[in-house]
N, C-alpha and C positions, 0 to 999 in steps of 0.2 A: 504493500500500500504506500507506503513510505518513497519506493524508489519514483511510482508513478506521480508522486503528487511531485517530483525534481522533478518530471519530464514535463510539466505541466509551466515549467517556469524557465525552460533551457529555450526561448526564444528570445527575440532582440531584449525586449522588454525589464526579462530578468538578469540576462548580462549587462544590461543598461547598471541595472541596481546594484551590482555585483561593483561596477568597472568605477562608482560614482564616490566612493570613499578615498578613493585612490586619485580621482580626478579632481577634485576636490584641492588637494594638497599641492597641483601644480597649477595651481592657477594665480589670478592675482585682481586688486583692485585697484580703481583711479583716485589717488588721496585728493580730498577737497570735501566741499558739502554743498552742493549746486541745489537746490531747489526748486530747479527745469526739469519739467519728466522729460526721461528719454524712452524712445518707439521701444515696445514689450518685443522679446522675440518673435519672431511669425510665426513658432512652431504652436505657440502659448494660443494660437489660435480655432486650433482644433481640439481645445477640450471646451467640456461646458462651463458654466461660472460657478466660484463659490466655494468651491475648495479652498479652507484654511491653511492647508500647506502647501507648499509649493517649491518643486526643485528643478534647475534648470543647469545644465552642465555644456557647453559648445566645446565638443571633444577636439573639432577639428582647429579649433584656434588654441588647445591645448600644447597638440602635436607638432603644432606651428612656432609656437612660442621660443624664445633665445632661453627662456629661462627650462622649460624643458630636455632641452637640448644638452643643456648643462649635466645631463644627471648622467653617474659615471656608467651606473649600471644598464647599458641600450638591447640589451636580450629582451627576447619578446616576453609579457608578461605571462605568466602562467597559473592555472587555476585549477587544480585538480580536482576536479567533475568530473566524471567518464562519461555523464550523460550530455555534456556540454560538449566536451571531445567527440561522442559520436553524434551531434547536431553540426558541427565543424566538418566532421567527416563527407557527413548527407548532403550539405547544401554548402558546403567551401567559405561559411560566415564566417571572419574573423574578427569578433569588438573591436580589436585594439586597430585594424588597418581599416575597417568598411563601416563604422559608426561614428557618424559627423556629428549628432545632437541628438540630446535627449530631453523630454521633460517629465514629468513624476506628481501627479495628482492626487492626494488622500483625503479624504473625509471621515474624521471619525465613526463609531458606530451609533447608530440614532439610540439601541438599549443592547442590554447584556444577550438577548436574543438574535440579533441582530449583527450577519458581519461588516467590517467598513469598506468603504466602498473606494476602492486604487484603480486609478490609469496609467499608462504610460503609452508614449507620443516616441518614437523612436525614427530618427531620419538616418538613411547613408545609402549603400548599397548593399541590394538584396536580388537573392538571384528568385526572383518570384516561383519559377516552376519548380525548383528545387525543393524552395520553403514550402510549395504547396503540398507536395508529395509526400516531406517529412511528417508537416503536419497530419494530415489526414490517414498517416500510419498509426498517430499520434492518438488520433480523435476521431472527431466526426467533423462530415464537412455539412453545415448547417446556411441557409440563403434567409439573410436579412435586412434590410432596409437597401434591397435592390445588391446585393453583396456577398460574397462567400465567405464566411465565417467557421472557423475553425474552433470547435468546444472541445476541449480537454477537460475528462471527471475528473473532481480532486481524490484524494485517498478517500474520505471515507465515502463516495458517492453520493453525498447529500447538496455540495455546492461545485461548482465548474467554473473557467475561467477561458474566457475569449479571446481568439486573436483575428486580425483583419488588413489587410490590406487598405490604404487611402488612398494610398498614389503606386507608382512601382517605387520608390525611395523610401514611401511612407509607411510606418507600421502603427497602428495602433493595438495594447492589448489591456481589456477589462475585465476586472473582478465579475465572476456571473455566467450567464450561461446566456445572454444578451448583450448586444453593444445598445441597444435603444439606450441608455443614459451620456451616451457620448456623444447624444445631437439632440441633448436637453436643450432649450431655449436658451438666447445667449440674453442678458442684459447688459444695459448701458450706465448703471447706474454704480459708481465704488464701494455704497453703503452696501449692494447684495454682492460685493465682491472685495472685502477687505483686502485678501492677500492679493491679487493683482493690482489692485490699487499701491500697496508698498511695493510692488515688483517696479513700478514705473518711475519709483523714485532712486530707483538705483542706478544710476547713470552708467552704460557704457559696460557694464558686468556681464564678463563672458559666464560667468558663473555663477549663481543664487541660491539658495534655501530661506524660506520665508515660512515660519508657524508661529500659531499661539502656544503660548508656555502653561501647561499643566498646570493646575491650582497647587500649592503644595503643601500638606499634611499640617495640621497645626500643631501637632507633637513633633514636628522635626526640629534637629539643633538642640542647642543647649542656651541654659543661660548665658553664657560668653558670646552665643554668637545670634542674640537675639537681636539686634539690630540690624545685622547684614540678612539676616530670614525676613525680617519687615521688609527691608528694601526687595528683596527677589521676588518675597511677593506682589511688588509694584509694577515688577515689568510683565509685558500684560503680550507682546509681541517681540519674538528675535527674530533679524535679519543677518545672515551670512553671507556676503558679496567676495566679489572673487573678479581679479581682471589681471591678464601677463602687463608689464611694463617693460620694456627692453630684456633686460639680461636680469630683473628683478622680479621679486611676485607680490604682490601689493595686497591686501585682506582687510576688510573692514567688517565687524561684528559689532551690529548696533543691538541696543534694547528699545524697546521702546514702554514708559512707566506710564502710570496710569493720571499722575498728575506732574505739574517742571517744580517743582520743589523735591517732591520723591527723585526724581533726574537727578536737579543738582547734588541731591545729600548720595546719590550712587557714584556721582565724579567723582564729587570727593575723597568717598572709602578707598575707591580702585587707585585714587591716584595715590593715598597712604599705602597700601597693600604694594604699589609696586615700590615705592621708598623703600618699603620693610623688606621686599625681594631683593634689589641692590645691596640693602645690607645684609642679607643673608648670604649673596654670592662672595662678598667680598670675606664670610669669615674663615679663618683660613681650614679651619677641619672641611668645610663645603670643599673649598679650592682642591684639596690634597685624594679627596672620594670622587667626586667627581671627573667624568671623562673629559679633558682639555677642549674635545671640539664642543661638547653639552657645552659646557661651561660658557665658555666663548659664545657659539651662538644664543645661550639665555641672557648673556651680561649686554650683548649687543642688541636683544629682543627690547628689552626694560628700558634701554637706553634709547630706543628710538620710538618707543610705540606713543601716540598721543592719544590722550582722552580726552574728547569733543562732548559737547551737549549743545544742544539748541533746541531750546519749548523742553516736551517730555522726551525728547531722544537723547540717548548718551552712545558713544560710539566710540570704539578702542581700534584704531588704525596702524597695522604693524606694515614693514617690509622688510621681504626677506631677501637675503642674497643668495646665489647658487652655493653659496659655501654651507649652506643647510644639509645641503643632500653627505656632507661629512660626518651627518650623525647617522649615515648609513655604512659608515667604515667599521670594520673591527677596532677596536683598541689597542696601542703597541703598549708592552709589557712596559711596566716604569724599570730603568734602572736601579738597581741598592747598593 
């Protein structure tokens, strides 16, 4: 049951999600704080509205990127699936070279009955009759909204998951055993579409994650750290931006709090917390346990990253340099 419910997820969709934590890391953002929306991606246009989370990854400007390029280790990535290897096999897909862009839609579950409800919007190159053939070894081939769909049972046979065709480039795949919620009615309106509404204000981000933040548990923390749980309770929305900059990667991670006084009192901790970090780097049992390139690249992280606020937004803006990818080296043995 187990093995089928992987084959159910070894299309673009699920290697999307696979390849996304990892893409993520090479990416970068454009430091400033502009207040011009900039054009949402066009892929963001084939889902319906209203999704509170929202992930957005342009692999192909990953690949592109100098600061990429930099990284020592250029072997092809590797994933050990054998159900993903033999989808590789059937239809010649490779993520890492034929997936240009992905996006990633969730909805939580409306009750504990109820499961939540995932898109993914997947573009590159796909060999269609390949795909079709896999699939349909896979599933069943099912004709919906003028369209060939492909249902895959999950393991326990109670719920199924869809994939489809938009274009020859385009993949789309939905939670269910229907695509009809994927040509839900679009609105125009940001109030019925919070997180595209923040996607707009991200300028120029080859890369995004946009959710609301989980309410969190009124027993968590301690007395000590009852004013930093006040404050995290405030932030009510995180933003993860991501844009390459030359040979750099630039990242910005905003919050967004529920009222700008809650903001300002979050500047201010983070920017205490990094003071308190700098001194910790500098004490020398830190220096002596830690690995020289860690080290280096945290002392240099502290030292450049700035904390912004404007209204209830606060926003911690780091850049990294290729010499990151050092903390992919082994460690040389210290002399005694």
């Amino acid at each position: 049951m187990e093995k089928r419910r992987k084959r159910i997820r070894i299309g673009a969709g699920a290697v999307a999600c696979a390849l996304l934590a990892g893409s993520l890391f090479y990416l970068s953002f454009q430091r400033g704080n502009s207040t011009n929306a900039s054009p949402l991606p066009e892929l963001l246009s084939e889902l319906p509205p209203g999704a509170p989370t929202l992930v957005y990854v342009d692999l192909a400007a990953v690949r592109s990127s100098s600061f990429y390029q930099h990284r020592p280790d250029k072997s092809p990535i590797a994933i050990p699936n054998p159900e993903y290897a033999d989808f590789v096999r059937a239809t010649g897909f490779d993520f890492e070279k034929d997936l240009d862009r992905v996006v990633i839609a969730s909805w939580p579950s409306p009750s504990a009955k109820e499961e939540r409800k995932d898109m993914v919007i997947a573009e590159g190159r796909f060999d269609r009759t390949k795909i079709r053939d896999y699939a349909a070894s896979k599933g069943k081939i099912d004709h919906q909204q003028g369209r060939d769909v492909f249902v895959f049972a999950a393991g326990d046979h109670t719920r199924a998951e869809s994939m489809t065709f938009l274009a020859d480039h385009r993949l789309a795949f939905v939670a269910g055993s229907s695509i009809t919620p994927l040509f839900e009615a679009h609105s125009g309106t940001a109030a019925a579409d919070p997180a595209r509404e923040r996607a707009a204000r991200v300028e120029g981000a080859a890369a995004f994650m946009i959710t609301p933040v989980p309410p969190i548990p009124e027993n968590a923390g301690s007395p000590q750290t009852a004013q930093f749980i006040s404050l995290a309770r405030s932030v009510q929305w995180i933003t993860l931006a991501a844009r390459p900059e030359g040979d750099d990667l630039r990242v910005s991670l905003e919050g967004e709090c529920d009222n700008r006084s809650n903001a300002q009192q979050l500047k201010s901790m983070l920017e205490v917390l990094r003071m308190f970090g700098r001194a910790g780097l500098e004490n020398p049992k830190t220096t002596q346990s830690m690995n020289p390139a860690s080290l280096a690249m945290a002392q240099s992280l502290l030292a450049s990253a700035e904390v912004t606020q404007s209204a209830e937004r606060v926003r911690i803006l780091l850049e990294l340099t290729p010499d990151i990818f050092k903390l992919s080296e082994p460690a040389k043995p210290q002399a005694h």
